[in-house]
N, C-alpha and C positions, 0 to 999 in steps of 0.2 A: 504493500500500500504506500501511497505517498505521501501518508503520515507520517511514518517512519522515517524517512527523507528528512522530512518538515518538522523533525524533533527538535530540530533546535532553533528555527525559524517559527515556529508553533505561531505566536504573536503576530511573526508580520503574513504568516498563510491567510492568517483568518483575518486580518485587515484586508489580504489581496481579496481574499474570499466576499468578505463584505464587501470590498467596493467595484467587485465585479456584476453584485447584483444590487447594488445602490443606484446608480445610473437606472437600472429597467424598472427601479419600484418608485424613482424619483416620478421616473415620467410615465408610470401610471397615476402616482398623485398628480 
């Protein structure tokens, strides 16, 4: 899995992660 990968990065995945789907929920608001 690429969690495993992202063990050390943990924090900035799930930023990348969020703000990959920030943008598509933005602009449903």
């Amino acid at each position: 899995m690429i969690t495993k990968r992202l063990g050390k990065n943990g924090p900035l995945v799930s930023a990348l992660g969020m703000g990959c789907m920030t943008p598509q929920k933005s602009g449903s608001d």
